[in-house]
Every structure is written in structure tokens, then in C-alpha cells.
C-alpha positions in Angstrom: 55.4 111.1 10.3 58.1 110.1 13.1 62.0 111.2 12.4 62.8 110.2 15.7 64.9 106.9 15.8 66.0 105.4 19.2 69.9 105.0 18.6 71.9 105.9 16.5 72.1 101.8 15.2 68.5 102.2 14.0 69.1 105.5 11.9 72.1 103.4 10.5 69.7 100.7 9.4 67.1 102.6 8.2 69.2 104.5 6.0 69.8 101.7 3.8 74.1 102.2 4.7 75.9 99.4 2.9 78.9 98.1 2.4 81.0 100.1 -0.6 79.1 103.1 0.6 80.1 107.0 1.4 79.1 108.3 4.7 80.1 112.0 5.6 80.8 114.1 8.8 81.2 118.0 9.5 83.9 119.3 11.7 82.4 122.6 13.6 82.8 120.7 16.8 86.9 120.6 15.9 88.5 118.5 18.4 85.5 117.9 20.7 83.5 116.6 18.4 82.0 113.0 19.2 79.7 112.0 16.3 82.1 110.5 13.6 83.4 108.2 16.3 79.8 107.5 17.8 78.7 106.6 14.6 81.4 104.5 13.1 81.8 102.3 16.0 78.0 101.7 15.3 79.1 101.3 11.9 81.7 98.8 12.5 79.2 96.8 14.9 76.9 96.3 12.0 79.5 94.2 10.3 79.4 97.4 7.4 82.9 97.6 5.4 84.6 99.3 2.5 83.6 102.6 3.2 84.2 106.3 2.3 84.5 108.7 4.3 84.0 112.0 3.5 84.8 114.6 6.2 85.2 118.6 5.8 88.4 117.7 8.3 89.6 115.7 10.5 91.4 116.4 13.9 93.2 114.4 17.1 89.8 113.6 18.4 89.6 111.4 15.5 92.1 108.9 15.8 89.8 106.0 16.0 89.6 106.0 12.4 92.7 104.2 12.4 91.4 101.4 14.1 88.6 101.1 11.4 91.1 101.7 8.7 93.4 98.8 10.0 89.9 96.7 10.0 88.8 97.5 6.6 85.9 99.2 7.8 86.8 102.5 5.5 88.9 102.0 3.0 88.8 105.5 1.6 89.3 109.0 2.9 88.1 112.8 1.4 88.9 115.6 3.4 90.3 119.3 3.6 92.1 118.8 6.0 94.3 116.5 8.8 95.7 117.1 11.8 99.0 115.3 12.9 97.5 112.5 14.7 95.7 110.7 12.1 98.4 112.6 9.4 101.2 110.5 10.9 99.6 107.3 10.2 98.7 108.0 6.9 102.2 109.4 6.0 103.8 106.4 7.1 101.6 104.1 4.6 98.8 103.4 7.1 95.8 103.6 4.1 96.0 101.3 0.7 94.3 104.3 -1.1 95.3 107.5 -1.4 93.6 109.9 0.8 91.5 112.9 -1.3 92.5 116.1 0.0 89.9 119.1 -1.2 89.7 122.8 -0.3 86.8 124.1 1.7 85.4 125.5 -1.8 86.3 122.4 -3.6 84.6 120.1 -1.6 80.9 121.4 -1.5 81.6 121.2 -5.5 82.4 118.1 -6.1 79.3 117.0 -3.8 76.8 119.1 -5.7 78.5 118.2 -9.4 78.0 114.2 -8.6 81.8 113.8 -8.2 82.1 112.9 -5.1 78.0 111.7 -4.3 77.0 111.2 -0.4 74.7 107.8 0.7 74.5 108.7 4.5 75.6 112.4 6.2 75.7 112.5 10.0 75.0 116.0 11.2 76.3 116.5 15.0 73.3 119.2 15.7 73.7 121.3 18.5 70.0 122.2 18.4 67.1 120.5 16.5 63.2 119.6 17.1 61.7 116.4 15.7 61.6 117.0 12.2 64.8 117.8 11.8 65.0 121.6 11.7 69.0 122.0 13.6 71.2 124.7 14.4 74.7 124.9 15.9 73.7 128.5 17.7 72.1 127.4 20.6 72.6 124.3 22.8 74.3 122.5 25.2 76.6 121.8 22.8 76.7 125.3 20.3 79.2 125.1 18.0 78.2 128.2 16.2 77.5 128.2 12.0 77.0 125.1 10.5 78.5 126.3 7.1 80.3 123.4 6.0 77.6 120.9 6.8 75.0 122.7 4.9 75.9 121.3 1.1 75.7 117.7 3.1 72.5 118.2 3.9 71.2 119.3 0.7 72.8 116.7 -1.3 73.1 113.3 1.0 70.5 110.6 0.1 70.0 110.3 3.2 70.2 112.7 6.4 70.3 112.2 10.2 70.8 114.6 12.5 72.3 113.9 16.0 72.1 115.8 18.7 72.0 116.3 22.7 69.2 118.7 23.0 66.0 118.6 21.2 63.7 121.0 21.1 59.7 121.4 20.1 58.7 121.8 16.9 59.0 124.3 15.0 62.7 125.4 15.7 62.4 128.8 13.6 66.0 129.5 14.3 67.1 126.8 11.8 70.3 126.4 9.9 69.3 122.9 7.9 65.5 123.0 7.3 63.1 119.7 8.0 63.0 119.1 4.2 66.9 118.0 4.4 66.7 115.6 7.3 65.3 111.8 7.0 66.1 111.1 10.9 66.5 112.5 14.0 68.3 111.0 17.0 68.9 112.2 20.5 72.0 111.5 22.4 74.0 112.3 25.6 76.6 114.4 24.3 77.4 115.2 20.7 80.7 116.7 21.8 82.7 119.4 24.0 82.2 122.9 22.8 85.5 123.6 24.5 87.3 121.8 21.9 86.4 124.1 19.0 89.4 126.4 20.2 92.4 123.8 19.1 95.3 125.5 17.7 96.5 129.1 18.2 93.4 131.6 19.4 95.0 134.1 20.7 97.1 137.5 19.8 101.7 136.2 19.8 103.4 138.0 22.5 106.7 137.2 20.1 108.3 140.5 19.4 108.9 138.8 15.6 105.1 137.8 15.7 104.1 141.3 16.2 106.7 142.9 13.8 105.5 141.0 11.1 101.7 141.4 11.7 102.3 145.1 12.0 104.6 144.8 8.7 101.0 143.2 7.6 99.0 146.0 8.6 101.5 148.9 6.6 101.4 146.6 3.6 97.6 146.6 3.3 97.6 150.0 4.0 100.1 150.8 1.3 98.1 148.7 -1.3 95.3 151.2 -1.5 92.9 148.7 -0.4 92.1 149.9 2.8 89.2 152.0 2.2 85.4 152.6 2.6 83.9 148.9 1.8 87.0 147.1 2.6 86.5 143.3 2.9 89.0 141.3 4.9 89.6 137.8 6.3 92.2 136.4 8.0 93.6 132.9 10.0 93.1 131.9 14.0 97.3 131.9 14.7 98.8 134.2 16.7 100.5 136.5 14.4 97.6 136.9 11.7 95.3 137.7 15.3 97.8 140.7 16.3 97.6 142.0 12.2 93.5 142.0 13.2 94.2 143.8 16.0 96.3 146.7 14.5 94.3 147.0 11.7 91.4 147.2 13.6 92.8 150.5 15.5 94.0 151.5 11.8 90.1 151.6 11.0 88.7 153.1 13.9 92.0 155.5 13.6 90.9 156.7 10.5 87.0 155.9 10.5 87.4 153.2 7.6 84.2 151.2 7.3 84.1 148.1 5.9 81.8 145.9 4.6 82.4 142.5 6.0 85.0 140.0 7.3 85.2 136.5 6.2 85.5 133.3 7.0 86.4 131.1 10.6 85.5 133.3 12.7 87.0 134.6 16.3 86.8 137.0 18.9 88.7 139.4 17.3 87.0 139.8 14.0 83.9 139.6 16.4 85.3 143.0 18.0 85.6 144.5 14.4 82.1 143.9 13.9 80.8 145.5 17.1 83.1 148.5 17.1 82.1 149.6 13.5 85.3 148.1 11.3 82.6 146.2 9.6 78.9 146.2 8.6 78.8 142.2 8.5 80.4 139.0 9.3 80.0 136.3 6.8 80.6 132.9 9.1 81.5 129.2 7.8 83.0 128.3 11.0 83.3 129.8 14.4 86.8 129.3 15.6 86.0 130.2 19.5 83.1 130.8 22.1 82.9 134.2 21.5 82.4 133.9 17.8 79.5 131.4 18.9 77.8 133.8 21.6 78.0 136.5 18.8 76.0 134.5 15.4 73.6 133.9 18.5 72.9 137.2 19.2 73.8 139.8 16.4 71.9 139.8 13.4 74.8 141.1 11.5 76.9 137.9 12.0 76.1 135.8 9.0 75.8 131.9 8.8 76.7 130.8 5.1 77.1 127.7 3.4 80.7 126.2 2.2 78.9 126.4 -1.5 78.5 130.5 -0.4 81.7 130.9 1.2 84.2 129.8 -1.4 82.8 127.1 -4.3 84.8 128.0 -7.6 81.3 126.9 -9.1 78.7 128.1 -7.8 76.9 131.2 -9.3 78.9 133.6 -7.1 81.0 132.9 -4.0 81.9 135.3 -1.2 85.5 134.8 -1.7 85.7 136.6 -5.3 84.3 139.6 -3.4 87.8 139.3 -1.0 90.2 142.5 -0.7 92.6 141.1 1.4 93.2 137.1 3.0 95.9 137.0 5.3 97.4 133.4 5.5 99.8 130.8 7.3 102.7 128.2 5.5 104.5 125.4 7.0 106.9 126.4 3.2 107.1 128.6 0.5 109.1 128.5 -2.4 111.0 130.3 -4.6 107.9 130.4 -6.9 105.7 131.7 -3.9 104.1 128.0 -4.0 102.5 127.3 -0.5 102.6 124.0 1.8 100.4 124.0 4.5 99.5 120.1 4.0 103.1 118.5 5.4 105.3 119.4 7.5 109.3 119.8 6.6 110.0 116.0 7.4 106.3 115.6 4.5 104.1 114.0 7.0 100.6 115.1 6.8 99.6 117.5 9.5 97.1 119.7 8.0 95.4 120.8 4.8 94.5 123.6 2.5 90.8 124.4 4.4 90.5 127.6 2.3 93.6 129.0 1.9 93.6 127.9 -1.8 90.4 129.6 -2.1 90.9 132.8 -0.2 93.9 133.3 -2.2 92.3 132.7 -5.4 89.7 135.1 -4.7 91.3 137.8 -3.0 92.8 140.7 -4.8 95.8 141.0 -2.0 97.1 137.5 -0.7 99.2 137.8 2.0 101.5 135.3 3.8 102.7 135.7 6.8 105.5 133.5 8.6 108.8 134.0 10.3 112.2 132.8 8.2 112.7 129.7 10.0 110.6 127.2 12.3 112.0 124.7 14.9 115.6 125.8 12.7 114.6 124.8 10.3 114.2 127.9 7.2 110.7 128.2 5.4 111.4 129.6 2.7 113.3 126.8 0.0 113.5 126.3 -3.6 110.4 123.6 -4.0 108.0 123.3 -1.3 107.4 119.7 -0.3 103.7 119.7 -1.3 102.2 122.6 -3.2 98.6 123.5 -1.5 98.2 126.6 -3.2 100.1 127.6 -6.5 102.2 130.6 -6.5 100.1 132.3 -8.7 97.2 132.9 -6.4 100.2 134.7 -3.9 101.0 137.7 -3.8 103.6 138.7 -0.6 105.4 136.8 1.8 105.9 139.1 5.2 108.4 138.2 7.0 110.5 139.8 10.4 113.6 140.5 7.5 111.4 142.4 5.2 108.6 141.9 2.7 108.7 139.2 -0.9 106.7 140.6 -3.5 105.8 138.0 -6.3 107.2 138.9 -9.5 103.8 139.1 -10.9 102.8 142.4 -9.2 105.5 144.9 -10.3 102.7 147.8 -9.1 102.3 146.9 -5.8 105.9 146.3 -5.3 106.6 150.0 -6.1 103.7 150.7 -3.8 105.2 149.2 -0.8 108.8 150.8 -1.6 107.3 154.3 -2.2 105.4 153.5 1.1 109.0 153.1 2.9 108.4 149.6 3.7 111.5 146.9 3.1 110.9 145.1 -0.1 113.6 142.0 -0.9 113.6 139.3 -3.5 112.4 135.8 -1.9 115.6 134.0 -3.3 117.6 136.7 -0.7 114.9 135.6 2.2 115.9 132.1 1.5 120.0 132.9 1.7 119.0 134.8 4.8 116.9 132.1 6.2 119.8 129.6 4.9 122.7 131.5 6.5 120.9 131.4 10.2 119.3 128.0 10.3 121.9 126.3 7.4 120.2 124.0 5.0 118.0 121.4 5.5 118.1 117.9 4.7 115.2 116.7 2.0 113.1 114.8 3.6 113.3 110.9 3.4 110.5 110.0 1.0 109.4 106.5 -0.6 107.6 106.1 -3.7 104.0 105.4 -2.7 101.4 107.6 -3.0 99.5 108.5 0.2 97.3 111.2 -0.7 96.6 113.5 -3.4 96.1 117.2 -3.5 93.2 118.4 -5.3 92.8 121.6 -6.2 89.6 123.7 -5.8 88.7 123.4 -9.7 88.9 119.5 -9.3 92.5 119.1 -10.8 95.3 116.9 -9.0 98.0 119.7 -7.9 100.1 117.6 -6.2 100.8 113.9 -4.7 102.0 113.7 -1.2 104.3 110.5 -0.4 105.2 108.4 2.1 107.5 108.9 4.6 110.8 106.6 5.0 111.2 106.2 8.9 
């Protein structure tokens, strides 16, 4: 039996890809990636139109989709999330169809429940031998876990795997086995490894960036969660870095030993790891080189699948097992609803990921953001699109004290007894109000340009165009 196809036009053929079809694409090369692009110019070449396209995200190296778009190539898009590149053009009408927005746990559901069925799934491979047996932890091109592209795999109709470096069989170190792959195809360069750090990586040196992430630190302290077996995960920007730093000296202050951290992994949570704050970390996504180098080399730094990490139906997801998720918001309301799909003008610039499934799971789910951005205040009395529902949050930190939802009367009392400034959100907003003044609602026309799906498969919110 021979996987091995010359070019990637061949594995395109021999898949059976027609028009009306569904390919899909994982995103752990981030912003270097080159395979979705590769392989849709192929696509396009073939004369093969009306396609979905189902990708875990999609970033600025991606823009060519627009092109493709424009040409009726795809005429659908699922994904969890968007950066701003591509997110402008969509928000200003640039699809017919609304774009599918899922969660990171939503998305490996709807695969595996026949909602959302894959023809073709392209797997950029870092590492993989001729049967098809790939991994993202060694390689040219290492990306790290290949958590998201896993339920692709398992569930495509059919599978190739690209990659720049191919190795003899058998590659033992395997994250996709031989018996998910139908083709194998070798190329220059499946993308820059350098790319997988886009966005914030590294600890704020803003004085209000480190009050609020040692705020962060006090609150989790005061909740009672911090303990032996304490599970934690938390985001890549700078201020949710600096809480991982301080409550990483909190632990090794007072010999706390966890039991794992979740999620996109970095460098940081990395450190946890190796200096005892954890016993394992249970990886999706690594979020820098150092989080790479470490699911290389330490046992204890777990690869899992999307299904694993947070599916709100699979028989058990690691997210239900979360203490505490500390998260990011472009809004929140009055209602603790969170927006991290638009920004305050509602064009698209990024995507739920797993914050709505971290913050479902967790028992403590933490926000953490300063009063205003750009002048412009966060905190308002409807966000423009709600990612995650209020319900799943439970305190907004900010640099003028700490929001408590309604909801959780207990741990309000918890944080005041612990000496730590507790204020109503509607106050946050007057303050936020009073310093930036009150913002215009953004210009908004009446078609639909994406809907927000929530990670049970319900519509949670519509996102609409933007008036120029």
C-alpha cells in the first residue's frame, strides 16, 4: 500500500473533493501556517467551487480566503475563531452566508454528532512517515500538540496529511495514528513555527496590568480554591501571564500542589509544571516555543484532543474538572455577558476559542480587563455580541476593584472578609463612563454576517454588519 501522493493536486484528486463539499484545516501553526492556503490555491486550480470551509480558526496569514470567497470558490465558513484581517471583510458584508462561529468544545461535537460532517481534512504535520502516523512535536516545523486536529482526523472521509519532513516508518511518537490517514504528501515548508507566538506572550509591564493580575491572584486565594489538587488555566495576554506568575510564587510560597493546568499552553504554565505547581499539563494548543520544546521532552505534558479538552458531549471533558479559568473581553455587560468576537465598532476580530467552555466548566470564572480600552469603557449595559452568557461568569477584576455576579452571594462575602474591594458592575460602568464618557453604538446594518453558536449547538447571538 502507497499513501504517498506526489503534490498536493493528486491527494486533492484522489480524495474524490467536489464541488458543494466541506474541507477542513487546523490552526496549531497560528499565523505561520501555510497549508490552508497551499491547498485552496490547488483547490481553486481544479476548477472546485461552493465549498465549506471548516477551520478550528483562522488568522492574518489567512487572508487569501478572500480572494476565494470573492470567486465563489468557498461559499461557506465554520470556525472558532477570526482574527481582524479576514474579520474586517466579513463584517463589512464580504460573505453571502453567514459565517458559523463554534467554541473549541463545540466544534469537535458537532463533527462527531454528523452536524457539521468533514469530506476532505488537510493535516499540516510537522512530523509523519509514510503511512501516515504525524506529530506536531518534532520537526522542522514543530508546532507542539495537535489537539484540535485530532477529532478531524477521526471523523473526515478522507485524510491527508502534509508535511515538510517525513520520516521512516514506524513513527512511534504519533499523535494521529496510520488508521486515520488516506494520504501522505511531502512539501517544502508547511509553515513558520515562529508564527505560533501572534498576540500577547509575554508578562504586561503596565502598573494596571499587574494590579489587576495580582487582584486575580488574592481573589483565587480568597475563594478557597487554592489548595492541594488545584487545577487552573488561564489565557496568553499580558495581564492573565503576570496572575500565572504570582500565583505560581503563591504555590511554591506555601507548597500548594496542584494537579494540572489546562489548555494553550506557554512558557509560563510550562515553569509551573517543572517547579512543582503542578503534576501535569493537559495541552490542546502550544501557544509558544517553549511550550513546544516541553510536550517534546517531559512526559508529564499532555497532548489531548479538542473532544478531551472541552466537548459538552463527550463522556467526560477536562474542562468540568476546572477550578479556576482566567479570561480576556473586548465587553462585558451589566449582566456579566462576555464579547470577545467584535470589537466596540462590532467588526469581527476574534472568537470564543474556549472561553465559553472554560467558563462553563470551571467552578471560579474569572475576567480580567482594565475599565476602558483605546477610551473607550468596557464595561456597558449590552455587550455588542454575547460569546459567553453571564451565567457561566463569575467576577470581573478590574484596576478599580472587583464585580462579583449577583449569582454568587458566598464568594462575594469571601472576597470582602478577605479585605479585597468588592463593587457592583453598574458602579464599574459609571466609573468607566465618567473617565472615558459614553460611547457611541456602533453603526450597524441589518444583515446577518455570522452567527454565534454556543458550545451545546444553540444560536446565542447574530453578529451584523458594519455601516462604514
Amino acid at each position: 500500500m502507497n499513501k504517498i501522493r506526489k503534490t498536493i493536486r493528486e491527494a486533492i484528486v484522489d480524495s474524490g473533493l467536489k464541488s458543494g463539499m466541506t474541507v477542513s484545516f487546523h490552526h496549531h501553526l497560528r499565523n505561520g501556517d501555510y497549508v490552508l492556503n497551499m491547498v485552496m490555491d490547488e483547490i481553486a486550480r481544479l476548477g472546485i467551487r461552493d465549498l465549506t470551509v471548516n477551520a478550528s480558526s483562522l488568522f492574518d496569514a489567512h487572508a487569501p480566503l478572500k480572494e476565494h470567497i470573492q470567486n465563489g470558490v468557498v461559499t461557506k465558513l465554520l470556525t472558532d475563531y477570526m482574527s481582524a484581517g479576514l474579520g474586517s471583510f466579513i463584517s463589512a458584508g464580504g460573505m453571502e452566508t453567514p459565517v458559523q462561529f463554534r467554541t473549541h468544545g463545540g466544534r469537535p461535537a458537532a463533527i462527531e454528532n454528523g452536524t457539521t460532517p468533514i469530506d476532505v481534512a488537510f493535516i499540516a504535520a510537522p512530523a509523519c512517515d509514510p503511512m501516515g502516523n504525524c506529530t506536531g512535536k518534532i520537526g522542522k516545523s514543530a508546532c507542539g500538540s495537535l489537539g484540535y486536529a485530532i477529532p478531524d482526523a477521526k471523523n473526515a472521509k478522507f485524510v491527508v496529511a502534509i508535511t515538510d519532513e517525513l520520516h521512516p516508518y514506524p513513527l512511534t511518537e504519533r499523535s494521529i495514528p496510520e488508521t486515520d490517514v488516506d494520504a501522505v504528501v511531502v512539501v517544502d515548508s508547511i509553515g513558520d513555527p515562529k508564527g505560533i507566538v501572534s498576540g500577547t506572550t509575554k508578562i504586561t509591564r503596565d502598573p494596571v496590568g499587574l494590579l489587576m493580575a495580582q487582584t486575580a491572584v488574592d481573589v483565587i486565594k480568597a475563594s478557597g480554591l487554592l489548595k492541594e489538587g488545584f487545577s487552573f488555566q488561564t489565557g496568553a495576554g499580558g495581564a492573565s501571564l503576570a496572575a500565572a506568575k504570582y500565583l505560581k510564587d503563591v504555590m511554591l510560597k506555601e507548597k500548594i500542589r496542584g494537579s494540572f493546568g489546562l489548555g494553550g499552553i506557554t512558557g509560563y504554565l510550562v515553569d509551573m509544571l517543572n517547579e512543582g505547581c503542578f503534576d501535569a499539563l493537559m495541552d490542546v494548543q502550544c501557544f509558544d516555543l517553549k511550550a513546544v520544546e516541553s510536550i517534546r521532552s517531559n512526559p508529564k505534558h499532555c497532548e489531548i484532543s479538542a473532544t478531551q479538552y472541552a466537548s459538552p458531549f463527550a463522556k467526560s471533558a477536562v474542562v468540568d474538572s476546572l477550578d479556576v479559568v482566567i479570561l480576556g473581553a473586548t465587553q462585558i455587560d451589566t449582566d456579566f455577558n462576555i464579547n470577545v468576537h467584535t470589537d466596540s465598532n462590532g467588526s469581527i476580530m476574534g472568537g470564543s476559542g474556549g472561553h465559553s467552555d472554560t467558563a462553563a466548566g470551571a467552578k471560579l470564572s474569572m475576567i480580567i480587563a482594565p475599565l476602558s480600552r483605546a477610551r473607550l469603557p468596557i464595561v456597558t449595559d449590552r455587550v455588542t455580541c454575547i460569546s459567553t452568557p453571564g451565567s457561566t461568569i463569575d467576577v470581573l477584576v478590574t484596576q478599580k476593584g472587583v464585580a462579583v455576579n449577583p449569582k454568587d452571594r458566598e464568594l462575594a462575602q469571601r472576597l470582602k472578609d478577605a479585605g479585597i474591594r468588592v463593587v457592583d458592575i453598574h458602579a464599574l460602568k459609571e466609573i468607566a463612563e465618567r473617565t472615558s464618557g459614553v460611547p457611541e453604538k456602533p453603526r450597524l446594518g441589518e444583515k446577518i454576517v455570522a452567527d454565534v453558536i454556543y458550545r451545546d449547538g444553540t444560536v446565542i447571538d447574530r453578529i451584523r454588519a458594519v455601516r462604514k
